[in-house]
C-alpha angles and dihedrals in degrees: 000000000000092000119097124197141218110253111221106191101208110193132201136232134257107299102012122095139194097322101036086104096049088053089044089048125015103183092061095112095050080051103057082047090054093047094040090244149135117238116197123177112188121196109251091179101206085314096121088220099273128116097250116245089202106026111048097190088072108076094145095150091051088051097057115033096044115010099044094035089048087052095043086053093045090041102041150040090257129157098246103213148074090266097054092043129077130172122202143133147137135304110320072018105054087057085052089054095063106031093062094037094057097034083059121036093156083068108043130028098188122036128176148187135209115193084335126175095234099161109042098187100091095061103043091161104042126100101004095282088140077064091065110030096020123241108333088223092058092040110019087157088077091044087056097031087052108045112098098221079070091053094075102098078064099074114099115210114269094357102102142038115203131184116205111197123179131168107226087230089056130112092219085054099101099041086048082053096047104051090047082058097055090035081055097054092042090063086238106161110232144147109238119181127169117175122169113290135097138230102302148110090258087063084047107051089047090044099052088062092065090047092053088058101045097053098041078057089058097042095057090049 
């Protein structure tokens, strides 16, 4: 009773919802009791995790960093700080992961992303993001404002852990790439790893065991 317990958010790809990880990886549930941590997965519906310039009923962003972090302190025996929260998850997810993780670094002190789409430009017709941020040829400025490669400036020194993780044989592969590079030249302190695999279940239900313990690392600093 007198134990509390580090909180990992753990988010799902386009077209999944709140179960899609249970179903990826069963035995989550015997892990965050291995590792002495909450796991809680949040429906995004296909939100992307941002709070929506052009459609006001996705705030997204807004759901998961304040108002279900906020319920799981006041419901459960949580560590309430940065240094008891990570955010992390797959694909759209994975996204989410990051973007949340660097827009608010008072919340969550790791953040993560497996096969994630962290540079949205190049696919400016894929997975209803012109639902969210409008056509990227009529507003461009919320392709560019939204995309977490652009989020960088944002990281404070020594404030945030963050753990980057691509399959070569992904399409993501090349934006993934792309942001540890930058990251790289920035002098952004970050753990990067690609190994052979593609965009599927079978790379998630392998990844998620390196998270897990990357996060329960952090968790013990």
């Amino acid at each position: 009773k007198g134990e509390k317990y580090p909180v990992l958010y753990l988010l799902h790809g386009y077209s999944g919802n709140y179960s899609s990880w249970t179903k990826t990886k069963p035995e989550l549930g015997e892990l965050a009791g291995v590792y002495g941590m909450i796991i809680v997965c949040p429906d995004g519906q296909n939100s992307w995790y941002w709070d929506s310039p052009v459609d006001p009923s996705m705030r997204f962003e807004t759901f998961v960093s304040k108002e279900l972090v906020q319920f799981m302190d006041q419901k459960y025996k949580t560590i309430p700080s940065p240094a008891g929260r990570a955010v992390t998850g797959l694909s759209m997810g994975g996204h989410g992961g990051l973007w949340l993780g660097i827009r608010h670094q008072d919340v969550f002190g790791a953040c993560g992303s497996m096969s994630g789409g962290v540079d949205i430009r190049p696919f400016p017709d894929n997975w209803d993001m012109k639902k969210r941020l409008g056509l990227y040829a009529e507003q461009p400025e919320n392709w560019e404002k939204y995309t977490v490669i652009n989020q960088l400036h944002r990281i404070q020194p020594g404030k945030l852990q963050m753990l980057i993780d691509v399959g070569t044989g992904d399409f993501f592969y090349g934006v993934n790439k792309a942001l540890h590079e930058k990251l790289l030249y920035l002098n952004i302190p970050h753990d990067y790893t690609e190994r052979p695999g593609v965009h599927n279940g079978a790379y998630w239900k392998n990844a998620i065991d390196y998270q897990l313990l990357y996060f329960s690392k952090f968790f013990k600093q």
